[in-house]
C-alpha positions, -999 to 999 in steps of 0.1 A, spaced: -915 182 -39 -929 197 -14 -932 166 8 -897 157 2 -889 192 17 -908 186 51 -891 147 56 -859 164 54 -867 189 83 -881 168 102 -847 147 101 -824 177 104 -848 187 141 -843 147 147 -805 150 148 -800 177 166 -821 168 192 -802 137 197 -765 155 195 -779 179 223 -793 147 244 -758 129 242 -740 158 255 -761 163 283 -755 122 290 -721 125 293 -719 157 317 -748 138 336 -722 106 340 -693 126 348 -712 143 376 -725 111 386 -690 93 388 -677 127 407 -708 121 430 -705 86 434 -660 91 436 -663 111 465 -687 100 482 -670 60 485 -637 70 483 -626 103 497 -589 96 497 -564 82 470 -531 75 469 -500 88 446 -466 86 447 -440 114 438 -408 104 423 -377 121 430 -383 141 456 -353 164 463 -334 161 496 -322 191 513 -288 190 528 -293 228 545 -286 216 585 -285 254 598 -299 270 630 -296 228 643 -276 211 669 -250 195 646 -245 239 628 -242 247 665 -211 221 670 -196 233 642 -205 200 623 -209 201 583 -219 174 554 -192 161 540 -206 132 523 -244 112 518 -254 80 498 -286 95 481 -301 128 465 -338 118 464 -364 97 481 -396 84 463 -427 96 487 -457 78 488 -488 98 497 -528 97 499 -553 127 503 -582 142 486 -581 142 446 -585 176 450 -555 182 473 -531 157 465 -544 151 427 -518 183 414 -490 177 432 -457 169 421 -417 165 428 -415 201 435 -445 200 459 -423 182 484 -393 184 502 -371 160 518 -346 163 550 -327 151 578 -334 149 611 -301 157 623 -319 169 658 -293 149 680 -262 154 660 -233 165 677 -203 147 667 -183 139 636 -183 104 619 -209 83 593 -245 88 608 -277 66 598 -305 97 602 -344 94 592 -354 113 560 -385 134 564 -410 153 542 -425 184 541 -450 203 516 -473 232 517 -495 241 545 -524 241 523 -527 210 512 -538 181 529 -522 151 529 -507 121 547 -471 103 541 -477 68 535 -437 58 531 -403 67 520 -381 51 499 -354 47 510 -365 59 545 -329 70 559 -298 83 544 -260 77 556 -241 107 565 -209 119 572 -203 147 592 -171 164 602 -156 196 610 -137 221 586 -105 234 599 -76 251 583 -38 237 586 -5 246 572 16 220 553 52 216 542 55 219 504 80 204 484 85 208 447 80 186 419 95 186 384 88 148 373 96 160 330 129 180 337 158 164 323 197 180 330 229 176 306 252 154 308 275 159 342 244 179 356 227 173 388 202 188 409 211 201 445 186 187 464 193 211 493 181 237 473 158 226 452 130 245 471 93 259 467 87 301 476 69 304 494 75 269 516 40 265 532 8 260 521 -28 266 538 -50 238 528 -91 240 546 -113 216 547 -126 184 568 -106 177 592 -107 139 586 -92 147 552 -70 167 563 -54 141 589 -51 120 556 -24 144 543 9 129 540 29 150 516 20 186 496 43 188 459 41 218 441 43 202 403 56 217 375 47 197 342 69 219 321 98 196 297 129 213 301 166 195 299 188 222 323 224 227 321 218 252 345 202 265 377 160 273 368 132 286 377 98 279 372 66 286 381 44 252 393 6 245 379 -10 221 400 -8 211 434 -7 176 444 -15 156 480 -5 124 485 -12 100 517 16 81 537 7 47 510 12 71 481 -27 75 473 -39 101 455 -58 128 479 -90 141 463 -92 178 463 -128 184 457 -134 192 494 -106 212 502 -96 247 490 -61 267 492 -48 298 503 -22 297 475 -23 277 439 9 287 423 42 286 434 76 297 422 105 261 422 135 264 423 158 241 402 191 244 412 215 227 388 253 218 397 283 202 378 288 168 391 320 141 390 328 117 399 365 120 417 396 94 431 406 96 466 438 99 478 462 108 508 493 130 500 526 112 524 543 146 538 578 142 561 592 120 538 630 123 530 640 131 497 654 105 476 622 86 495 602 64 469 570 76 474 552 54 451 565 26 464 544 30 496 517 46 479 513 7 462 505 -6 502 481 22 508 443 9 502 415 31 509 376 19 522 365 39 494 383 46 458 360 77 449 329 99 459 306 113 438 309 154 444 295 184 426 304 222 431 284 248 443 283 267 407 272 244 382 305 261 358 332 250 384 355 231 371 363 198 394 392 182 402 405 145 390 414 137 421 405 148 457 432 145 489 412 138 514 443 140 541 475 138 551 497 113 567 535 115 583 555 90 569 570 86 606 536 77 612 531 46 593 540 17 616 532 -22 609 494 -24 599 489 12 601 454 24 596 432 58 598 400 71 594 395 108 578 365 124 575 356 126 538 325 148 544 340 175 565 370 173 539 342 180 511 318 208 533 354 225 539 360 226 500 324 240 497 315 206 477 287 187 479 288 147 487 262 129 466 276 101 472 266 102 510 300 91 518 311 97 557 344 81 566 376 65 545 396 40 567 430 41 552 451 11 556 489 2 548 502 -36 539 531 -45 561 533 -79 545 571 -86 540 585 -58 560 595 -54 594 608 -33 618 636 -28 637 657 -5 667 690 11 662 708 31 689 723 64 673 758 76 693 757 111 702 787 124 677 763 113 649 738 136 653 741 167 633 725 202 641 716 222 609 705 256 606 714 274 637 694 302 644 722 327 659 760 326 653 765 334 692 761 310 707 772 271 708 742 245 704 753 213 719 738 180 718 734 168 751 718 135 750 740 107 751 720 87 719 693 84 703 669 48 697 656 49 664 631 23 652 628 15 617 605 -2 594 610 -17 555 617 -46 538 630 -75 562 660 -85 536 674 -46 539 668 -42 575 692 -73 579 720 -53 564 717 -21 578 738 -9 609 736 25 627 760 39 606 737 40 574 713 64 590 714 100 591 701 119 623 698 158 619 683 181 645 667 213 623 667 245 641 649 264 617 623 285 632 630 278 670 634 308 696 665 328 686 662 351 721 693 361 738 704 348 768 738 356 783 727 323 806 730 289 794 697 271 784 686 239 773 659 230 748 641 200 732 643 197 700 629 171 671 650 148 648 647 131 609 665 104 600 674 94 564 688 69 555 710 75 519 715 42 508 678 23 505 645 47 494 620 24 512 633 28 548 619 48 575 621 56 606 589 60 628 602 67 659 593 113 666 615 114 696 633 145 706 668 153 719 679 177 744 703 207 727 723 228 751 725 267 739 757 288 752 765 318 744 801 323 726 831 335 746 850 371 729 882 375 728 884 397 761 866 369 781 892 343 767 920 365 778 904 367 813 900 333 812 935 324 806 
């Protein structure tokens, strides 16, 4: 037993004698390889991934100009480096950085510039490469601008016989301040104020607007993301008015009175039939029909025609054209008639309503030419006789005068016995006034 006992020490001293001689072996050949590593090669290389780029271009010519980023292609560079294992073994991403060299930068536009590196001052190392060794730019200037703004309302619907009045239909304020590059802002075509709000109006709105939208001259889509505003919200303005749609006509004045009105009215043909009008309150009511001038029936000769100005007529009415209608040419159809002169006598020319019972109102021209027009089968028939020639004094100067004066004076003519003939000739005649002799001054006289 007891030999047993001392084998088995002896075995125990063995083994531990060995663990303690293959730990020392393997701290000897560590040392060794560290030995033998920097002693044939002092320097190794690494490469970092993802270095970070930094875009910060203060204090440098292109700050000094006024010059920003606005754009780059790439965010990180891949930086290959070699150095001591010592210095260069720990380092990582955040051990570098990357940036520009923007040294000659002075004007705006897409620049090609060299990326450069940078680490700690304490640790030695040299750049083998970057990838990708340059970065596109683009530089510009920031610069604030005011712009028109218009509203927009693309889901409001309006009742029936509703319209919007354009004129009106307005942002508050009207102006937006938009800043940013100044090569996006020269992209700005148009500035809308939207509302996105469904409504159907019967009448006048308003509405406060929850995006802003700019739009170049195509009709592209502007990004914002570069661009701030003095002002998101603004208040629209819907103005809503009752539209119609309205005839035309001409109203025929000076006509006599058993005159058949109509029956001209047939010949009468207008450029336009009807214009589209709405009223400045959207709960006016609207007419049927809209006179848009009148016309003296002594007027109409053979192929008569006219122009009135439907838009003034409308603006004067306080209506609104949506139509967009200017002018209406009015034109009168003279097939089948004709016209005709007739020589009036003096005795056949009547004076009515004589403005003073003292005096004597004379006609002194010897006749009177008329010219007629209608149908060429009447005109055929008629003689002077049919017509009827008056002289109205109605509303002329009623001064006294113990001296004899003449005046001019204008004339109708009628004539009873056809409603479709007329005469177009306005002339005047010359009526004599004289005052009435009394009694006394007969006596004299005699």
């Amino acid at each position: 037993m007891k030999i047993l006992s001392k084998v088995k020490k002896k075995l125990l001293k063995g083994a531990q004698n060995n663990l303690s001689l293959a730990i020392y072996s393997i701290i000897l050949a560590i040392l060794v390889w560290f030995v033998i590593s920097m002693t044939f090669y002092p320097s190794v290389p690494k490469t970092i991934q993802n270095v970070k780029i930094d875009f910060d271009i203060s204090g440098t010519a292109a700050d000094e100009n006024g010059l920003s980023i606005i754009s780059h292609d790439i965010e990180t560079v891949d930086v290959k480096i070699k150095g001591s294992r010592t210095q260069v073994g720990n380092m990582n991403s955040d051990s570098l950085t990357a940036y520009l060299d923007v040294s000659n930068i002075t004007t705006t536009g897409k620049k090609t510039l060299t990326i450069k590196v940078k680490g700690s001052s304490n640790i030695s190392y040299e750049v083998d490469s970057i990838s990708p060794a340059t970065a596109t730019v683009v530089f510009d200037k920031y610069d604030t601008r005011t712009f028109k703004i218009t509203p927009k309302a693309p889901n409001i619907s309006l009742a029936e016989g509703k319209v919007i009045n354009d004129e009106e239909f307005v942002c508050e304020p009207d102006e937006i301040a938009i800043t940013g590059p100044s090569a996006y802002l020269d992209r700005i075509d148009k500035c809308y104020a939207v509302c996105s709000k469904s409504e159907t109006l019967n009448d006048s709105y308003t509405v406060q607007s929850d995006s802003i939208e700019l739009y170049e001259k195509d009709g592209s889509v502007i990004d914002q993301e570069m661009m701030t505003m003095n002002k998101t919200s603004f208040m629209i303005k819907i103005p809503v008015l009752t539209q119609k749609t309205v005839d035309l006509t001409v109203n025929i004045t000076n006509d006599p009175p058993k005159f058949d009105k109509k029956w001209l009215m047939d010949r009468i043909s207008l450029s336009s039939d009807s214009v589209v009008i709405a009223a400045g309150n959207s709960q006016t009511d609207l007419p049927d029909t809209l006179e848009i001038g009148s016309i003296r029936l002594s007027d109409i000769i053979l192929n008569y025609s006219t122009t009135f100005d439907v838009a003034k007529v409308l603006d004067n009415a306080g209506l609104k054209n949506l139509s967009g209608l200017g002018n209406v040419t009015v034109t009168f159809d003279s097939e089948g008639l004709v016209s005709r002169e007739f020589t009036i006598p003096k005795d056949a020319i009547n004076i009515r309503n004589k403005p003073s019972s003292d005096y004597e109102y004379t006609v002194m021209s010897d006749s009177l030419t008329i010219t007629v027009v209608g149908p060429e089968d009447v005109l055929e028939d008629l003689t002077a006789s049919d017509f009827t020639v008056e002289s109205n004094l109605l509303g002329t100067d009623t001064a006294s005068s113990e001296n004899v004066t003449q005046f001019s004076n204008d004339v109708t003519v009628t004539c009873s016995d056809y409603n479709n003939v007329w005469a177009v000739t306005r002339s005047k005649i010359i009526i004599r006034k004289t005052p009435k002799q009394t009694e006394t001054q007969e006596k004299k006289t005699s």
